[in-house]
N, C-alpha and C positions, 0 to 999 in steps of 0.2 A: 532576264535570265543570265546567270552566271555563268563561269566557262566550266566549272567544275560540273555544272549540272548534266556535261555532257558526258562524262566519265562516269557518273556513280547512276545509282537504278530509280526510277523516277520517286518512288516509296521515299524516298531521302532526297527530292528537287526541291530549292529554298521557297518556291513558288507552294505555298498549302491546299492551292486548288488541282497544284497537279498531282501533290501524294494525293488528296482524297481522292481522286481518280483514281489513281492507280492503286490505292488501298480497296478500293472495289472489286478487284479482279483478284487479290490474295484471300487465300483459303488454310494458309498455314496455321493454326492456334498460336505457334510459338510466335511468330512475328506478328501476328494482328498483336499480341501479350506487349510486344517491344511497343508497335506503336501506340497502343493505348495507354502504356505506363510512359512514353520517353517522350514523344514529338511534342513541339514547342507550341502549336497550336491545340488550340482547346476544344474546336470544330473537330478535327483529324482524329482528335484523342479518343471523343466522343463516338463516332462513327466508329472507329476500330474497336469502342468497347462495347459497344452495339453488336459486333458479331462474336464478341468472348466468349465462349461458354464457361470456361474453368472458375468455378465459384470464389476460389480463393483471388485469383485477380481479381474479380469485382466487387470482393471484400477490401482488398487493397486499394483499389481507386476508389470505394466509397470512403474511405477511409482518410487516403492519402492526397488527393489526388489538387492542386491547387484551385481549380475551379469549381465553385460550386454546383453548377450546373452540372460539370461531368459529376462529380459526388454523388449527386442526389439519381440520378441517371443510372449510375451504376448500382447504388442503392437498390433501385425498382428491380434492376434484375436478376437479386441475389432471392433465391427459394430458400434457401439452407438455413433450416432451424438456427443450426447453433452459430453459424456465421452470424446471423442478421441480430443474434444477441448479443454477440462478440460487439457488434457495429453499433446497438444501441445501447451498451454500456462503455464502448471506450471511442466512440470517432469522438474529432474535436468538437467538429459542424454542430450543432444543437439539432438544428434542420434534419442534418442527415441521421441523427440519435432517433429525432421523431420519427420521420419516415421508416426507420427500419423498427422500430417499436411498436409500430404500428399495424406492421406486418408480422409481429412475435405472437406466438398462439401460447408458448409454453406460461404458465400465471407466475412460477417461480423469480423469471425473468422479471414479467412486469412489475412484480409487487420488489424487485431490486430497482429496478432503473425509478420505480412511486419512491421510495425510500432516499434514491442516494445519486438521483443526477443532480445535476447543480445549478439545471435552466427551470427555472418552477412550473412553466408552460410542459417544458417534457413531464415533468414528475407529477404534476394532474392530470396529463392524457396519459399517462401511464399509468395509477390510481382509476381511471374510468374505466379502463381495460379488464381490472380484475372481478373475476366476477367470485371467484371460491372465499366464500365465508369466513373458512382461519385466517385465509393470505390477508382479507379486508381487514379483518381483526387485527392481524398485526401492521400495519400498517397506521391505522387509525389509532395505535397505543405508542411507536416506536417513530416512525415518521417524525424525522427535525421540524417540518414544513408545517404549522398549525392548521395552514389554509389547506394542505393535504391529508393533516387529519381528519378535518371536519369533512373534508368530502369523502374521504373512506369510511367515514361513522355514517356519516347521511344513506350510507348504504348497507350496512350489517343488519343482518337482520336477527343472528344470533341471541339471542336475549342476555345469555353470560357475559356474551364478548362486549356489547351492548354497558351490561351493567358495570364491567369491570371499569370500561372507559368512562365512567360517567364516574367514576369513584377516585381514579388514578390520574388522568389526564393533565397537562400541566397546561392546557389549557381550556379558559373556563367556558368558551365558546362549544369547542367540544365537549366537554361535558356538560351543560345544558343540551344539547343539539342531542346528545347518545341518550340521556333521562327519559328525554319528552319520547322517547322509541321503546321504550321499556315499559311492557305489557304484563309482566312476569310480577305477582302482586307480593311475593315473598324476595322477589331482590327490589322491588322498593320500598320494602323495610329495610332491607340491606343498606341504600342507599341513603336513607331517612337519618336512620343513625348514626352514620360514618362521618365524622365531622371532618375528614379529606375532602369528603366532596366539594364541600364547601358549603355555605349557606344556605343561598339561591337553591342552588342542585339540589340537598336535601329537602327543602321546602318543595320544590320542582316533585321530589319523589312521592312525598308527603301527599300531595295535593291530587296524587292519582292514586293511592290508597283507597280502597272505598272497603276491604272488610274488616267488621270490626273489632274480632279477636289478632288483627294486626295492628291497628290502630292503637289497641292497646299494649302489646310489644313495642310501639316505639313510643309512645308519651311516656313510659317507664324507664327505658333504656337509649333513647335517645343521646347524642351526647351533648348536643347544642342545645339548649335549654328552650330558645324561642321555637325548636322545632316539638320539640315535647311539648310546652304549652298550644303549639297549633293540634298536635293529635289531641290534648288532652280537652279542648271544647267539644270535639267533635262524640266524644266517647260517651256513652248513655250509661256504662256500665257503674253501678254504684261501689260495689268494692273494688274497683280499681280508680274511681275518685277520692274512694276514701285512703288506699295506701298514699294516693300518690298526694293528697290534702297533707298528710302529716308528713312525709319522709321524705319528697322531692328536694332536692339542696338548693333551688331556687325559689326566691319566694314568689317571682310573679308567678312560676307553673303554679304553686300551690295556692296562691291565689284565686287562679283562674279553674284550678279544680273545686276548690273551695264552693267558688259561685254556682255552680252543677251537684253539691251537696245539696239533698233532702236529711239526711240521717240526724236530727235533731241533739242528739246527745254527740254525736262525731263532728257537729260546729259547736256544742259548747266546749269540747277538748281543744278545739284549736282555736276557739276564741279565748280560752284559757291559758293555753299553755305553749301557742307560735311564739318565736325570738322575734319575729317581724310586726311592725302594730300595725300597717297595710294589714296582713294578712288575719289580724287578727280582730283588726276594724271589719272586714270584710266577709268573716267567719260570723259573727255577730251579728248585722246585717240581714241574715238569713234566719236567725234562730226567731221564733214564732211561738216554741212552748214557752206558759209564763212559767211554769217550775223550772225550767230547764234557764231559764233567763235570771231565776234567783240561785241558783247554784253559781254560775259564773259572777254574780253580785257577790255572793258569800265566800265564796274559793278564788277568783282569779286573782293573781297577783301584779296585776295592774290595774292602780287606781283610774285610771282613762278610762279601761274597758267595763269596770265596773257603774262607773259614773254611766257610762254608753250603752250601759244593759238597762240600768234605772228610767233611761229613755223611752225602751221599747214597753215596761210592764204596763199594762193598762189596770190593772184592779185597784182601787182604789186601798181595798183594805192589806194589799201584799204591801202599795206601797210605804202604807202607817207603818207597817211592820218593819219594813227596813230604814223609816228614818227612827225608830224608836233604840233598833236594834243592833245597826251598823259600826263597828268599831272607826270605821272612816268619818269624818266629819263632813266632808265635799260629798260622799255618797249620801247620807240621810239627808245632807241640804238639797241633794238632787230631788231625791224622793219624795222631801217636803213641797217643793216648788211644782209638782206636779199632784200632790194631791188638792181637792177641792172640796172636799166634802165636812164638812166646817164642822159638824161632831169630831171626826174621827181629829182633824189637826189642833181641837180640843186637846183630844188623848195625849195626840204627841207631845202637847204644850206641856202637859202631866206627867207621863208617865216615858219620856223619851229617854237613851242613857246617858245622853251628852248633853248637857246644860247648855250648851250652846244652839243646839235645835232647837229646845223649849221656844227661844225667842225667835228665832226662824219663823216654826207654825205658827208662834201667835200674831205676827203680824201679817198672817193671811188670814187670820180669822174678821168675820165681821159681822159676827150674829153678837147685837147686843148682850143675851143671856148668858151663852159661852161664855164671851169676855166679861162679865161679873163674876161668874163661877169660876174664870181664871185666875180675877185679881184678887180675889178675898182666897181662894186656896189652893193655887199651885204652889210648890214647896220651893220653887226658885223664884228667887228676888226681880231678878230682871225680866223673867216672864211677866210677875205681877205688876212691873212697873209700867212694860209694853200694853200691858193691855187697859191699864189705866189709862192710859196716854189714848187709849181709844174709846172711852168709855165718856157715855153722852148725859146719865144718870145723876142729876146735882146732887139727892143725898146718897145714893150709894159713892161715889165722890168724899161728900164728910165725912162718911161712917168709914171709909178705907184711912181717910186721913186722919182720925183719931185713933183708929186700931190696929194697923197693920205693924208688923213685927219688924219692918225694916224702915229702917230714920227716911231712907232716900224716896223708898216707893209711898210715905206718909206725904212727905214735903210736894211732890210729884202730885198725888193727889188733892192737896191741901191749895198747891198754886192754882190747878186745874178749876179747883171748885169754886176760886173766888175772881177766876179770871170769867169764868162762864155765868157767874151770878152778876158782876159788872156786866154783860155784854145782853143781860136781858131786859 
């Protein structure tokens, strides 16, 4: 005990256990105010602010007050609306931000203090708080905090607010997280074709699409391509395969619509006339009419495609036809190499318009008679000489070699006959 202590009133003796005491017996507001803002102990401070009523001091010591303990203290016994938001958007304490944030009923507040404290623990118990739908919404769009977005989004139920964030978000977390919540089947077309969303997101929207006059609005209008080609499998509708077969600016979409064409004359257009040979290998592929298979022989203007149509025909007599008749040389050899029917590649031997097939067919031919009726009178030399070369007849052999109108196909014959008259 000091000597001073004996002069001045106990509220102020250096001893803390004899102000608490004696701070029990005061009833004044204004001095319990002194002690609870001044005295050097934290115990003393505490107790005198235990009996405060004045809201604005215990906004001040939550506020101010060096110990935590007092802070948080006084904190608990502030009611006042608008103090306890005052407290949970400006004390320093993070604690004491909590505490009193938590006690904030007004949403305006909370969806500030979600937005723009600066402890991330405050700013997502303050995001849980909100319960009002716009507040979430902005919030889960405008929030610095991603990890505060996503938990504002995990809770919108709003389907706009929803769809906006799934389109806008600068992060991709949240916008996946707000898609997959998006029920609303006309803003996941929205979202399908917004190539903001991003990929994923889109695809995400896509993939809950189920009707299918929407399905068709985005494989047309899409803007990311791999998202239009995912509607455009899904889609049964024939005239909207068919637009989107020719006019898609991508060729795997068109491609892939392509492969869901039935319309027989709408794959020989695009096996005729796509810029893409994917696309137009793949148009082709499909085509099944044989007319429809000799027009893109006769009209496309790629020799692949045409060579690749000559593939599909099965009739024997279309395919006489096109190697007789083909201005392309690779295509009637195509043609020739597929038929078999040893009359008809007779014909061709005969009557084909490129001399160069003549000898093609004949060396598929292998009916002895044919190949005599070839060598003694097809009108091309090297026909006649091919099929000599195949001919097993000793005197039709001499009789070509004493009479045939060409030096080479005589000599041909002439070796033939005395090479196989030695060998008997």
């Amino acid at each position: 005990m000091r000597v001073a202590d004996w002069f001045r009133p106990k509220r102020r003796h250096s001893n803390p256990a004899v102000r608490l005491a004696a701070m029990e017996r005061v009833s004044n507001q204004g001095v319990l105010t002194d002690i609870a803002k001044n005295d050097k102990d934290s115990g003393v401070r505490r107790a005198a602010m235990e009996r405060v009523t004045d809201q604005g001091v215990l906004t001040d010591v939550a506020k101010n007050d060096e110990d935590s303990d007092v802070r948080e203290a006084a904190t608990a016994r502030v009611t006042d609306q608008s103090l306890l938001a005052d407290i949970a958007k400006s004390a320093k304490d993070s604690g004491v931000r909590r505490a009193a944030m938590e006690r904030v009923t007004d949403q305006g507040v909370l969806t500030d203090v979600a937005k723009n404290d600066k402890d991330s623990d405050v700013r997502e118990a303050a995001a849980a708080r909100v319960t009002d739908q716009s507040l979430l919404a902005n919030i889960a769009k405008n929030a610095n905090d991603s990890g505060v977005r996503k938990a504002a989004a995990a809770r919108v139920t709003d389907q706009r607010a929803l769809a906006d964030i799934a389109q806008n978000d600068e992060s991709f977390i949240a916008r996946k997280a707000a898609v997959e919540r998006v029920a609303e089947q006309n803003l996941l077309v929205e979202i399908a074709k917004n190539a903001a969303a991003g990929y994923s997101v889109s695809m995400a929207a896509l993939g809950r699409v189920t009707d299918q006059r929407l399905l068709a609005k985005i494989a047309q209008n899409a803007t990311h391509s791999d998202v239009r080609l995912g509607a455009v499998v899904r889609v049964p509708d024939q005239s909207l395969l068919a637009d989107v077969a020719k006019n898609d600016g991508s060729a795997d979409v068109r491609k892939a619509a392509v492969e869901h064409v039935i319309d027989q004359i709408l794959l020989a257009h695009v096996a005729k006339n796509d810029k893409d040979s994917g696309v137009r290998r793949a148009a082709l592929a499909r085509v099944i009419d044989q007319s429809v298979l000799v027009d893109i022989i006769k009209n496309a203007e790629s020799f692949n495609v045409r060579e690749a149509a000559v593939e599909r025909v099965t009739s024997q007599i279309v395919l006489a036809d096109i190697a007789k008749n083909q201005s392309s040389l690779n295509v009637c050899k195509a043609a020739v190499e597929r038929v078999t029917d040893q009359s008809l590649l007779a014909d061709i031997t005969k009557n084909a318009t490129n001399y160069k097939v003549h000898k093609a067919a004949v060396e598929r031919v292998t009916d002895q008679s044919l190949l005599a009726d070839i060598a003694k009178n097809a009108t091309n030399s090297d026909a006649r000489k091919v099929a000599v070369e195949r001919l097993t007849d000793q005197s039709l052999l001499t009789d070509i070699a004493k009479n045939d109108r060409n030096s080479i196909v005589r000599e041909t014959a002439a070796l033939l006959a005395t090479q196989r008259s030695r060998a008997r």
